[in-house]
Short mmCIF file of the C-alpha atoms (twelve columns), coordinates in Angstrom:
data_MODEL
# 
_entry.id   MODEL 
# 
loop_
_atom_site.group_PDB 
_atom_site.id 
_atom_site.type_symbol 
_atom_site.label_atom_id 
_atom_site.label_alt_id 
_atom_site.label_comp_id 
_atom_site.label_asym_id 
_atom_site.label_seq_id 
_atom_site.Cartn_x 
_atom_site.Cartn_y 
_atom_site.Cartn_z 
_atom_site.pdbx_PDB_model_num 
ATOM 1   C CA . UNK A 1   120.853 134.739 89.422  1 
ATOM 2   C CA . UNK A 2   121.569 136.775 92.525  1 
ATOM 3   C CA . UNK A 3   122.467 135.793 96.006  1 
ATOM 4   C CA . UNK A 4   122.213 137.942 99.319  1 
ATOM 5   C CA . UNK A 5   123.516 136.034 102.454 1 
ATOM 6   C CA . UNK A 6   122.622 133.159 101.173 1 
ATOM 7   C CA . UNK A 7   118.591 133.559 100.831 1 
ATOM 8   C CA . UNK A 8   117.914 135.562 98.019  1 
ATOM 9   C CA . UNK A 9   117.553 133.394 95.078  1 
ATOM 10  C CA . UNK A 10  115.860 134.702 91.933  1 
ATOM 11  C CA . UNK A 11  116.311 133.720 88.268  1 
ATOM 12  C CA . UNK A 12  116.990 136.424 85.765  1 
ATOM 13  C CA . UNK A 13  113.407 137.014 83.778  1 
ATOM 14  C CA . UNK A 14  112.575 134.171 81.116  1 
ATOM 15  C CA . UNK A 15  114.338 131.631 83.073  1 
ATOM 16  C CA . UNK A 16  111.030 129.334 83.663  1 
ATOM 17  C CA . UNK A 17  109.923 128.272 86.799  1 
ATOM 18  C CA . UNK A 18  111.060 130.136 89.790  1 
ATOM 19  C CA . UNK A 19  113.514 130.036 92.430  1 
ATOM 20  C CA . UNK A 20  111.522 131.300 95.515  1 
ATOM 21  C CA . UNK A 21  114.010 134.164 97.334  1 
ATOM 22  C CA . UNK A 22  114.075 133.672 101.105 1 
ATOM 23  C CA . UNK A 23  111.675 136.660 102.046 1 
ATOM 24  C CA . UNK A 24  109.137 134.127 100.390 1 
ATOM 25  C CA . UNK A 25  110.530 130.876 101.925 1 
ATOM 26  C CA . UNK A 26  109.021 129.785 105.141 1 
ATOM 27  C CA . UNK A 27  111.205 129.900 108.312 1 
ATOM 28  C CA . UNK A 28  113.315 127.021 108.693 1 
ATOM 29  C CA . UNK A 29  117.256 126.106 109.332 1 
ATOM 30  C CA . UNK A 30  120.118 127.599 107.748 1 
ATOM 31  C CA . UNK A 31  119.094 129.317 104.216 1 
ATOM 32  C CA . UNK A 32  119.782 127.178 101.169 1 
ATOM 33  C CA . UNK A 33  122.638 128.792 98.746  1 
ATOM 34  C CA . UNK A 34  122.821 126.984 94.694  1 
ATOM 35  C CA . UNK A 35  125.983 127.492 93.791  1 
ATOM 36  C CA . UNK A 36  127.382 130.040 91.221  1 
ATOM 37  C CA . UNK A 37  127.202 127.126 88.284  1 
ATOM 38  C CA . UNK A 38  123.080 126.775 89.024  1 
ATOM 39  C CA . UNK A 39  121.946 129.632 87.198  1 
ATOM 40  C CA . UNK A 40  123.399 128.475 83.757  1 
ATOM 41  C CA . UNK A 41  122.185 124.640 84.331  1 
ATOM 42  C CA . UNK A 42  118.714 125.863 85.566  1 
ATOM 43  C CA . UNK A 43  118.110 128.063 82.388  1 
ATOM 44  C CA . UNK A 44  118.836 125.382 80.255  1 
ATOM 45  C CA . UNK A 45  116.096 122.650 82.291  1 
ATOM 46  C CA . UNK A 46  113.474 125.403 82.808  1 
ATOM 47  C CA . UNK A 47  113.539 126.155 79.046  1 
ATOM 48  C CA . UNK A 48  112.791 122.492 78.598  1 
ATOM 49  C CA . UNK A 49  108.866 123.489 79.420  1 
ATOM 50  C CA . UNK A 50  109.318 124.494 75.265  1 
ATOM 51  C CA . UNK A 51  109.876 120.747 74.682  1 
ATOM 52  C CA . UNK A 52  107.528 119.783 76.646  1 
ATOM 53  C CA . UNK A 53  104.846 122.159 75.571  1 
ATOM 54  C CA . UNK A 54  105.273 121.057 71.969  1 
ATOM 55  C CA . UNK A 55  104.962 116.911 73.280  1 
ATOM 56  C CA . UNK A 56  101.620 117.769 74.554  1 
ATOM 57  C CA . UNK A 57  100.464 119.562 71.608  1 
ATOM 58  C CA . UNK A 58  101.306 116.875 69.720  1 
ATOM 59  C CA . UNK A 59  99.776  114.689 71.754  1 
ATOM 60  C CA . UNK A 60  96.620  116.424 71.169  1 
ATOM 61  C CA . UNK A 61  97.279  116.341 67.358  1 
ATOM 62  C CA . UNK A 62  97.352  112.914 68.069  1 
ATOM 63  C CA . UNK A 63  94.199  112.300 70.057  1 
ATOM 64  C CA . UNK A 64  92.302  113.592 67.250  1 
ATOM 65  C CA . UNK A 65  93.903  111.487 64.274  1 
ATOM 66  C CA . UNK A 66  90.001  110.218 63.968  1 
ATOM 67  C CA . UNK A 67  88.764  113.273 62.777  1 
ATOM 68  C CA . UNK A 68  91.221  112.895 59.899  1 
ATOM 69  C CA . UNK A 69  94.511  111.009 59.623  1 
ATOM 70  C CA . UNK A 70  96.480  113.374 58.239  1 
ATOM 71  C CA . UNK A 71  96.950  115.066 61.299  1 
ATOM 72  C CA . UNK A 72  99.317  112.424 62.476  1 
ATOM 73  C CA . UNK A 73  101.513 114.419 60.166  1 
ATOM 74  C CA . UNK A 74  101.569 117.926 62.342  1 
ATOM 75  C CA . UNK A 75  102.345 115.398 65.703  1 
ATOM 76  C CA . UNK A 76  105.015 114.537 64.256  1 
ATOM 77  C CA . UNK A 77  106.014 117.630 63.201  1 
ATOM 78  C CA . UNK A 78  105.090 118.593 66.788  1 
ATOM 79  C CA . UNK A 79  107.048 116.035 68.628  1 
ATOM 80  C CA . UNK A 80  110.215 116.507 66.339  1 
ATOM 81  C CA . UNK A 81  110.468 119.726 67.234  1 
ATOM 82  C CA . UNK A 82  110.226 118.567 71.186  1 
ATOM 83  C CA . UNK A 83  112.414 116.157 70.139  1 
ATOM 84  C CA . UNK A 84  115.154 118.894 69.034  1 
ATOM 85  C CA . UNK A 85  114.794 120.559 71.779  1 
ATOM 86  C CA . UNK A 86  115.161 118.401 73.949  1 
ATOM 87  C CA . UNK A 87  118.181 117.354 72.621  1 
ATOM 88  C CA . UNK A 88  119.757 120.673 72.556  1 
ATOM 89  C CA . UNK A 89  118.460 121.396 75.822  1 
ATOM 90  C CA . UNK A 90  119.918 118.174 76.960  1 
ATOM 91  C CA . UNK A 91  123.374 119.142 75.419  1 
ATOM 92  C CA . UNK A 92  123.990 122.519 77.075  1 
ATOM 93  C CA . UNK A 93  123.167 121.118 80.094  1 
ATOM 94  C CA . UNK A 94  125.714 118.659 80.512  1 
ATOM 95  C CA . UNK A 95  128.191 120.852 79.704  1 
ATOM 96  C CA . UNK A 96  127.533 122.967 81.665  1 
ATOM 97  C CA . UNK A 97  128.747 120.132 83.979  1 
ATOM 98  C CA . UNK A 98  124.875 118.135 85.019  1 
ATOM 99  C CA . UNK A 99  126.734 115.340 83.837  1 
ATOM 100 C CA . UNK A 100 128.567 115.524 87.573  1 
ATOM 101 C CA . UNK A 101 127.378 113.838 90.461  1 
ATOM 102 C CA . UNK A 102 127.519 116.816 92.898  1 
ATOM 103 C CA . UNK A 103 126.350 118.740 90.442  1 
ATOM 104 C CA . UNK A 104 123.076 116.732 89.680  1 
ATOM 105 C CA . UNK A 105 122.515 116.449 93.522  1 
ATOM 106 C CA . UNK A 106 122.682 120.109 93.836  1 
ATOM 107 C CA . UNK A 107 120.093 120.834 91.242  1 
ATOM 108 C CA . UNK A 108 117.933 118.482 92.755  1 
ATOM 109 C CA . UNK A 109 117.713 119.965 95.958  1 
ATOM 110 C CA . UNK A 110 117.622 123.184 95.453  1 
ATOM 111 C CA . UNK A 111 114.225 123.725 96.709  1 
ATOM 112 C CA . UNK A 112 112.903 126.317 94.072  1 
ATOM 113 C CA . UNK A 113 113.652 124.288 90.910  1 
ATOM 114 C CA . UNK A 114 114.864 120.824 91.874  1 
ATOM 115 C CA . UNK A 115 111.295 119.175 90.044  1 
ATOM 116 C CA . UNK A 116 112.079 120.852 86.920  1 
ATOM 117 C CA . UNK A 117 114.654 117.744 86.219  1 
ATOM 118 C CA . UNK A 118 111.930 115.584 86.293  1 
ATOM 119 C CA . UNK A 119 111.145 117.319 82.498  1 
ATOM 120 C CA . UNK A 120 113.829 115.250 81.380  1 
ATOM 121 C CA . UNK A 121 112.445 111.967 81.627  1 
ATOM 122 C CA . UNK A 122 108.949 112.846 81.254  1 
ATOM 123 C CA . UNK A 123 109.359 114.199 77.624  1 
ATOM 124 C CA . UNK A 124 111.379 111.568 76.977  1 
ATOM 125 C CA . UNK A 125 108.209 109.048 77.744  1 
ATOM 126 C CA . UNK A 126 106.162 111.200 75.631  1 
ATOM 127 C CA . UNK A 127 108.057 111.027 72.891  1 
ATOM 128 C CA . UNK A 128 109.049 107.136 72.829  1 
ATOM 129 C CA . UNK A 129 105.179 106.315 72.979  1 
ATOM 130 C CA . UNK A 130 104.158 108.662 70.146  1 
ATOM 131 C CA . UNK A 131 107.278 107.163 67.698  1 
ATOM 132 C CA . UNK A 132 106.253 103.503 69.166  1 
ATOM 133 C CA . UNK A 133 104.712 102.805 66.193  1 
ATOM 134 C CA . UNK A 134 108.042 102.684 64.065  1 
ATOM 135 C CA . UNK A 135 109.502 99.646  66.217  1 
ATOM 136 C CA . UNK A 136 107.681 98.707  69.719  1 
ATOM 137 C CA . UNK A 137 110.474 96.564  70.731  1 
ATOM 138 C CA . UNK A 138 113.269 99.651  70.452  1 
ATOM 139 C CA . UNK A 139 110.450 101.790 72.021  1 
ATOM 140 C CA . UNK A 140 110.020 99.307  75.225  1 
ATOM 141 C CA . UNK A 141 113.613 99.873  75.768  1 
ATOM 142 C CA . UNK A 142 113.718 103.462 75.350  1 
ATOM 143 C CA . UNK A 143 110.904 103.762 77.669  1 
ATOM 144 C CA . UNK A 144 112.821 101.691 80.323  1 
ATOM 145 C CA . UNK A 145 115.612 103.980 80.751  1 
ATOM 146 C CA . UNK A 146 113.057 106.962 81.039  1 
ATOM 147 C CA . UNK A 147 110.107 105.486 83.512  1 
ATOM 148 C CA . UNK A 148 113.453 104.628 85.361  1 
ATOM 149 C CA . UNK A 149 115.053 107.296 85.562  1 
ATOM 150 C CA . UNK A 150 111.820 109.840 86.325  1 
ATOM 151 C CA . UNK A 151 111.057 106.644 89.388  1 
ATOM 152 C CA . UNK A 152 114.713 107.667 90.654  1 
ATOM 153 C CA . UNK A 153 113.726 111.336 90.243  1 
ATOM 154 C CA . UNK A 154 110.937 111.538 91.975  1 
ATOM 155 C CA . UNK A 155 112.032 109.309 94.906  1 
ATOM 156 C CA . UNK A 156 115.630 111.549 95.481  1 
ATOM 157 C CA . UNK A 157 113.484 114.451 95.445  1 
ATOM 158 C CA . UNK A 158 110.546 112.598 97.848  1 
ATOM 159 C CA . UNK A 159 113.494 111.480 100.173 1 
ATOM 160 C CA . UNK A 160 115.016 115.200 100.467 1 
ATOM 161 C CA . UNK A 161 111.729 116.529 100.703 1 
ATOM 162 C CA . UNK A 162 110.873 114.161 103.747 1 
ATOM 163 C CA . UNK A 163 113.863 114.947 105.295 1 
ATOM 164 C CA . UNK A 164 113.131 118.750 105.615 1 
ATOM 165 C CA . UNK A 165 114.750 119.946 102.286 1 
ATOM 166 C CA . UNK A 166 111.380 122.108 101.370 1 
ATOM 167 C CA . UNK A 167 111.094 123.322 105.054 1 
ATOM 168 C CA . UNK A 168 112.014 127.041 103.966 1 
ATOM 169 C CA . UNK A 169 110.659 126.805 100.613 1 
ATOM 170 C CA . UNK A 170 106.845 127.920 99.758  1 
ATOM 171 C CA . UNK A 171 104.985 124.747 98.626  1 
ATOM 172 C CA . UNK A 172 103.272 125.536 95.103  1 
ATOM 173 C CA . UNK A 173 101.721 122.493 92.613  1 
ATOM 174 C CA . UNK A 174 104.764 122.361 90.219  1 
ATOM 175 C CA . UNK A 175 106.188 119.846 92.722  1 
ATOM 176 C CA . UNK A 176 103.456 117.616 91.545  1 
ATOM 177 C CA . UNK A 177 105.015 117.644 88.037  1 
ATOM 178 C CA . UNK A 178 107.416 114.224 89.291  1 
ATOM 179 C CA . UNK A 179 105.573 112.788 91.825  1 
ATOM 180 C CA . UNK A 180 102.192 112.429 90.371  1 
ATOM 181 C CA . UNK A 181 101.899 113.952 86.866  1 
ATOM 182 C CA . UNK A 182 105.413 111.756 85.323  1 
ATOM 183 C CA . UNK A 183 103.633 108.596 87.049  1 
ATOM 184 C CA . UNK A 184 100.600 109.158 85.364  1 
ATOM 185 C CA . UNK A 185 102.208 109.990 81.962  1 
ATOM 186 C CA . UNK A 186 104.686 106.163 82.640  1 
ATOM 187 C CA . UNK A 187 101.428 104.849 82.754  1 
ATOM 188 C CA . UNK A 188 99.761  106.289 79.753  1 
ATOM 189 C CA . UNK A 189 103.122 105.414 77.722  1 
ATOM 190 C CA . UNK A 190 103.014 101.741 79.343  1 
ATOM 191 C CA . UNK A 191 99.126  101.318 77.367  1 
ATOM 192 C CA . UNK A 192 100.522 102.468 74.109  1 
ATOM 193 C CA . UNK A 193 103.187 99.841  74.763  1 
ATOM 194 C CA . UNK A 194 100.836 97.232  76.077  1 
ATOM 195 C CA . UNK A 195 102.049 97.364  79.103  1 
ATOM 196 C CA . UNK A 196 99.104  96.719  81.549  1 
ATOM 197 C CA . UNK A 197 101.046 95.753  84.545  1 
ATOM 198 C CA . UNK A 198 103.318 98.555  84.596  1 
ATOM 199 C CA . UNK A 199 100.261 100.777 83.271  1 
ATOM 200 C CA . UNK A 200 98.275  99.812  86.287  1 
ATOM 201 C CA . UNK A 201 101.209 99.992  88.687  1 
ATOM 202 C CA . UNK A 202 102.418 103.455 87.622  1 
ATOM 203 C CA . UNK A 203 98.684  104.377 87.941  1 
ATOM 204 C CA . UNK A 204 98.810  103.508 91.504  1 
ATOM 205 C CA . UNK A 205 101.726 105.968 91.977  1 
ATOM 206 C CA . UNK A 206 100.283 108.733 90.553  1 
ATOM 207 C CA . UNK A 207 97.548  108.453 92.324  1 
ATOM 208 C CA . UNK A 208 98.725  108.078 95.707  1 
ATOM 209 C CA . UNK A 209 100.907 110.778 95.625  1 
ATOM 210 C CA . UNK A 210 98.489  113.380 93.766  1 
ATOM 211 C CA . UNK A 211 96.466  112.642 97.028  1 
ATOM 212 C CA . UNK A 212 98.919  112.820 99.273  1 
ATOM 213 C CA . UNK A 213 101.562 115.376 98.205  1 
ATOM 214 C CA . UNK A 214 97.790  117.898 96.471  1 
ATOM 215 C CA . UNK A 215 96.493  117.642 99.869  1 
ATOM 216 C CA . UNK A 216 99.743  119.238 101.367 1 
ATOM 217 C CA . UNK A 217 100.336 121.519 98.636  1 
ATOM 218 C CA . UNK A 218 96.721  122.781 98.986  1 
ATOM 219 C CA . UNK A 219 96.805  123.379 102.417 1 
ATOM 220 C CA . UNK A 220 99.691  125.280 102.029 1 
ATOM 221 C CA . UNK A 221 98.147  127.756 99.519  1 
ATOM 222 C CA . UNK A 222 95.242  128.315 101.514 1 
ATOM 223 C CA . UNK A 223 96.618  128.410 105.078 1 
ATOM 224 C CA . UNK A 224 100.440 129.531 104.174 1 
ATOM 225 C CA . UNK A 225 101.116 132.655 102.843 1 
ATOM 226 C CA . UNK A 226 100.758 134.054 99.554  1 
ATOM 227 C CA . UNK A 227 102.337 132.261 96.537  1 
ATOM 228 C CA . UNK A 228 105.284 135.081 95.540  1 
ATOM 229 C CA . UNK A 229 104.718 136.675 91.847  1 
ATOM 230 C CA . UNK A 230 107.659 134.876 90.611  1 
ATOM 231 C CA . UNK A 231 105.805 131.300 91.500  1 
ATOM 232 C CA . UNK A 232 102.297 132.496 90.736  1 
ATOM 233 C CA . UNK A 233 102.354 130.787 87.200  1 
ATOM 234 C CA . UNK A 234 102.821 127.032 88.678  1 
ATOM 235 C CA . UNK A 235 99.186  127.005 89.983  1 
ATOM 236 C CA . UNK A 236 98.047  126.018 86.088  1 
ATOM 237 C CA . UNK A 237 100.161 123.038 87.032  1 
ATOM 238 C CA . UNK A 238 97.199  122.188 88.907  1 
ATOM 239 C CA . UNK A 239 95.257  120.981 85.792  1 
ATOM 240 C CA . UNK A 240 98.021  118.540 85.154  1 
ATOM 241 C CA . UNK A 241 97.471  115.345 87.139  1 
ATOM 242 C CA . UNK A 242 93.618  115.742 86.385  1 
ATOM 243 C CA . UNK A 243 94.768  115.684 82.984  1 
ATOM 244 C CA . UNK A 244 97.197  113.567 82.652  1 
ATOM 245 C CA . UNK A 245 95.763  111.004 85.054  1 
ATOM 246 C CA . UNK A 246 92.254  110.703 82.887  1 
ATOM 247 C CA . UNK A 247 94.280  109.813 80.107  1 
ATOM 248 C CA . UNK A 248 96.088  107.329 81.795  1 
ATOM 249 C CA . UNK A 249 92.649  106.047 82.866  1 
ATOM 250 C CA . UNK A 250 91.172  105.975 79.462  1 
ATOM 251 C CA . UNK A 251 94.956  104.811 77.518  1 
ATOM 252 C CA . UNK A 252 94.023  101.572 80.322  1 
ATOM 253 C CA . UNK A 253 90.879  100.923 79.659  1 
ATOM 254 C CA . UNK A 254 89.867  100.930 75.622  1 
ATOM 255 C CA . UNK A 255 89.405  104.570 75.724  1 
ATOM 256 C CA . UNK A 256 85.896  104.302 77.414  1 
ATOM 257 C CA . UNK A 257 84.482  106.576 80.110  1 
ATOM 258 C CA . UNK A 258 83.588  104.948 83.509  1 
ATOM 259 C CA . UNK A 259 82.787  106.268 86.915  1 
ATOM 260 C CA . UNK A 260 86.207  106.352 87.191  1 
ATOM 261 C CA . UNK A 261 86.575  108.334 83.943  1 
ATOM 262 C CA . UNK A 262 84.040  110.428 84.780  1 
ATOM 263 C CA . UNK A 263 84.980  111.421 88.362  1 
ATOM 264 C CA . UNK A 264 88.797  112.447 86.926  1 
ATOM 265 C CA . UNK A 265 86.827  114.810 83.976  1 
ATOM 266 C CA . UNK A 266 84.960  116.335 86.855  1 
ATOM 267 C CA . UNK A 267 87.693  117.130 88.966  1 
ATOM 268 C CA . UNK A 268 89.842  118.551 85.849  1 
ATOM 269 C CA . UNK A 269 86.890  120.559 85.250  1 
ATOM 270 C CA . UNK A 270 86.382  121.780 88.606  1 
ATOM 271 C CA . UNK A 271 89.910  122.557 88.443  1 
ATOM 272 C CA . UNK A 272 89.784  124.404 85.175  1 
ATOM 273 C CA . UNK A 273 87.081  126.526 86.771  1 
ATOM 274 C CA . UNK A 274 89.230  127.292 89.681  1 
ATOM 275 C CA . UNK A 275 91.957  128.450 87.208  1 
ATOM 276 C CA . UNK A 276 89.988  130.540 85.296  1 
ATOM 277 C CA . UNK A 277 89.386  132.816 88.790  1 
ATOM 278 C CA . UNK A 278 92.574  133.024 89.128  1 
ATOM 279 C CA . UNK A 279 93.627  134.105 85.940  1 
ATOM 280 C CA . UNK A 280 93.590  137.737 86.506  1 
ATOM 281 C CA . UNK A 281 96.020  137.037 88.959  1 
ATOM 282 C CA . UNK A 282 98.755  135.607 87.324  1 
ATOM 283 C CA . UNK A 283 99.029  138.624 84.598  1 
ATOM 284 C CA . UNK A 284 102.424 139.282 83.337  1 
ATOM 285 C CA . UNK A 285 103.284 143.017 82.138  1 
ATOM 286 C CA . UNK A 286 105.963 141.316 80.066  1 
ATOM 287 C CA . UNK A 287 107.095 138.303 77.923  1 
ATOM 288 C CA . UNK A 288 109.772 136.005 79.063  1 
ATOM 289 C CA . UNK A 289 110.489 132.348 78.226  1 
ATOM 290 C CA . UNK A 290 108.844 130.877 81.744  1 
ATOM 291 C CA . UNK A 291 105.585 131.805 80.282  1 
ATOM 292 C CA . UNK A 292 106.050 128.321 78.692  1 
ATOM 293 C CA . UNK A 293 104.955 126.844 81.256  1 
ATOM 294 C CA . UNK A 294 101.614 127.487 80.674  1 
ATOM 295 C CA . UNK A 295 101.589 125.358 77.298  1 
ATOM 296 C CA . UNK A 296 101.899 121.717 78.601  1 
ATOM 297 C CA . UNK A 297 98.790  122.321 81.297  1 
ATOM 298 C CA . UNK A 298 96.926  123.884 78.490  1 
ATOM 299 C CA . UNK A 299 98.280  121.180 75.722  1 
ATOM 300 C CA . UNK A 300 97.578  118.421 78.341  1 
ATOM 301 C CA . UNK A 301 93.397  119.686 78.701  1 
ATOM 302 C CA . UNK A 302 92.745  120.268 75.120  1 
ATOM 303 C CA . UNK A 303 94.634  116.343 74.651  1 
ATOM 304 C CA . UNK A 304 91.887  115.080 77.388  1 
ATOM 305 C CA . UNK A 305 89.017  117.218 76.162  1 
ATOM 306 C CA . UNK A 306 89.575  115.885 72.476  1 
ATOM 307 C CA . UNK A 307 89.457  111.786 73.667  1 
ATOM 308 C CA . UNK A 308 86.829  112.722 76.596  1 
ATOM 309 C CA . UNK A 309 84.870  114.102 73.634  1 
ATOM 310 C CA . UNK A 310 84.970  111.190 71.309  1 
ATOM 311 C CA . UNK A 311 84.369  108.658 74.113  1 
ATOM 312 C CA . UNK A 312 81.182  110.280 75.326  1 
ATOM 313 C CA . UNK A 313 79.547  110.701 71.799  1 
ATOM 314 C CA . UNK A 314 79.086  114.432 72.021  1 
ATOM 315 C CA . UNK A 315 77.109  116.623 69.302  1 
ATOM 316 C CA . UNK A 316 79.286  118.549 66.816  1 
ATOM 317 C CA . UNK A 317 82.197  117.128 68.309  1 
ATOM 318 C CA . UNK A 318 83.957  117.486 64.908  1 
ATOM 319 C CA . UNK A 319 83.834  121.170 64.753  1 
ATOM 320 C CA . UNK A 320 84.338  121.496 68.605  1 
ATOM 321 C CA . UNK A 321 87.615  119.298 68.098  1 
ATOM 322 C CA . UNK A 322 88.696  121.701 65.583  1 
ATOM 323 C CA . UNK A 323 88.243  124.776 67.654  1 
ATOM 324 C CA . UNK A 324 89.852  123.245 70.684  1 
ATOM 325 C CA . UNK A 325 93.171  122.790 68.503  1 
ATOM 326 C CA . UNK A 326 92.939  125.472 66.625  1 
ATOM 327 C CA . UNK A 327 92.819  127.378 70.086  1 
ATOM 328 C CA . UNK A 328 95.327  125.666 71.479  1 
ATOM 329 C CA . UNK A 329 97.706  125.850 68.579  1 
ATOM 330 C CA . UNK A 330 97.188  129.277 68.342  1 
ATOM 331 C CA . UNK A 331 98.447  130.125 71.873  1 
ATOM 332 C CA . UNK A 332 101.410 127.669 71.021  1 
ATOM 333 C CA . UNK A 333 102.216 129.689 67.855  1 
ATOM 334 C CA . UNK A 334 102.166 132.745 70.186  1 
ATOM 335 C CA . UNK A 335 104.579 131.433 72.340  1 
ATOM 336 C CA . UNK A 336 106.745 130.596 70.021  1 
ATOM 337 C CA . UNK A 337 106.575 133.972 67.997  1 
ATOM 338 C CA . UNK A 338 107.210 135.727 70.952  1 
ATOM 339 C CA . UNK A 339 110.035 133.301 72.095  1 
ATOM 340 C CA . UNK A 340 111.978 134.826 68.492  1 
ATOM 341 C CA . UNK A 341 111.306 137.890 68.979  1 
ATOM 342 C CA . UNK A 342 112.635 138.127 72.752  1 
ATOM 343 C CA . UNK A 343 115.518 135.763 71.549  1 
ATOM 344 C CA . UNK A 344 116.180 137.978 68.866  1 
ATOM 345 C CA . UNK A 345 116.281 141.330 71.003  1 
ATOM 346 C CA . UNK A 346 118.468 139.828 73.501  1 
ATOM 347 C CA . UNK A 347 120.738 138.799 70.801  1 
ATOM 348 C CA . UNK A 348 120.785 141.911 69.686  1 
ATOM 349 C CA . UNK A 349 121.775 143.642 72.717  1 
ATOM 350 C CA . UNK A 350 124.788 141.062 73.617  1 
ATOM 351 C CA . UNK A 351 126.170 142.206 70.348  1 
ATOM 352 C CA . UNK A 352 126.009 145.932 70.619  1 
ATOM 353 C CA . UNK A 353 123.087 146.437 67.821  1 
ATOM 354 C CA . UNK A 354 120.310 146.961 69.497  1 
ATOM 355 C CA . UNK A 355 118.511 149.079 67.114  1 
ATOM 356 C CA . UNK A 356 119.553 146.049 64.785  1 
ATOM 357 C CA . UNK A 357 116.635 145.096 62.164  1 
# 
């Protein structure tokens, strides 16, 4: 990561999610400078969209245990390897000093990446509700450090928000990721939990600020200026609180479609439309590791579209259920193929070899 007077802030390639450089920010006070100790922490968070790509995968994996139940076997294997991850992820970035106060504060408001933190407790939900069946009560407790700590998240980052920390920063959906989509995914851990109450209440939450925080965030892409390249790949994230959210619905409610049901599946689909436009768009000419954040909004769809398809009784849905994983498995597989392969030709270069293997 580079900094010019204080305003041009870019990750090196591969380092997720971007930090938007001040020729892309919108005019505002005095320019927002991370400090030199960002870049390492910020890696190490944005490379959690891995963990959390392989959570929702699983989840799907999950979702269509009906089909047959041995596929309860490859979630597992799925969330493990989140799990891992995670961990590891976790690790590096504590030392790498997170674990500080002043540190944590200044990762939060940096105004390009501070919502990636909220990865941290939102895979951590994830995987307490899938594991919930080896010992609810441990799991109730797990998930009450985690729906905790992604509330405190989300309302540090609301309150420095609404104080004018995003006032030079271009608005783009992955700021939804801790104010509506980790609300939603509290509540859909809270069913699995039998949790109504808190189920219900962090429903609420997602959906008031999906309303209210979309409606900005919308505005801003059609009114403000262009989205930079760097940030182009966060508008998938818009197919995450559709997602997410009609899960929570159905977790709540037996799994079985309603009007509410039904209204969510046609705004995710609306939404999926939209994204498909703008595909051509968001074309990269090269792999790096922030491509990962493409897998949770697709692992989140094919999750919905597997229990949407169940609950409405549709024709073939056996062999469509199959596809849709075997799709969306595929692309994961690519990923992560492609994540060794850049791993391994970096490694290669740090240690002089690069014509190495």
């Amino acid at each position: 990561m580079t900094a010019k007077n204080g305003s041009d802030l870019r990750p090196e390639r591969g380092q997720g999610p971007p930090i938007l450089s001040g020729s892309a920010a919108s005019a505002g006070p005095a320019p927002y400078a991370a400090p030199a100790s960002h870049g390492s922490r910020s890696a190490r968070i944005s490379l959690l969209a891995i963990s959390l790509g392989s959570a929702g995968l699983g989840g799907a994996w999950q979702a269509a245990t009906s089909v047959a139940s041995a596929w309860i076997q490859i979630s597992d294997v799925l969330f493990v390897i989140s799990g891992l991850v995670w961990v590891v992820l976790l690790a590096a970035y504590v030392r790498h000093g997170g674990a500080r106060w002043h540190n944590l504060r200044e990762d939060l408001r940096h105004p390009g990446q501070g919502f990636a933190l909220a990865y941290v407790p939102i895979i951590g939900m994830l995987i307490t509700g899938h594991f919930s069946r080896f010992g609810e009560e441990g799991a109730r407790w797990a998930y009450a450090v985690f729906v905790v700590a992604a509330a405190l998240v989300a309302a540090r980052l609301l309150a420095h928000w609404f104080t004018g920390g995003l006032s030079e920063t271009t608005l783009h959906p992955g700021y939804l990721l801790p104010v509506s989509s980790a609300p939603f995914i509290a509540s859909i851990t809270a069913s699995t939990l039998h949790l109504p109450e808190i189920a219900a209440a962090s429903f609420a939450v997602g959906v008031l600020y999906w309303l209210a925080f979309g409606t900005v965030i919308l505005g801003s892409l059609v009114a403000g200026s262009p989205l930079p390249p760097p940030a182009r790949p966060t508008l998938t994230v818009l197919v995450i609180p559709p997602a997410v959210g009609s899960n929570a619905w159905l977790a709540a409610h037996g799994g079985r479609p309603d009007g509410v049901g039904y209204g969510f599946s046609g705004i995710l689909f609306f939404t999926l439309a939209l994204v498909a436009f703008m595909l051509p768009t968001l074309r990269e000419r090269s792999f790096h590791t922030g491509l990962w954040i493409y897998s949770f909004p697709v692992a989140a769809t094919t999750n919905f579209l597997v229990r949407w398809i169940y609950a409405a009784d549709v024709p073939g849905r056996e062999m469509v259920v199959r596809t849709l994983l075997a799709v969306a498995s595929g692309g994961f597989l690519l990923l992560g193929a492609a994540t060794l392969v850049h791993g391994g030709r970096h490694w290669r270069l740090r240690t002089g070899n690069p014509d190495l293997g």
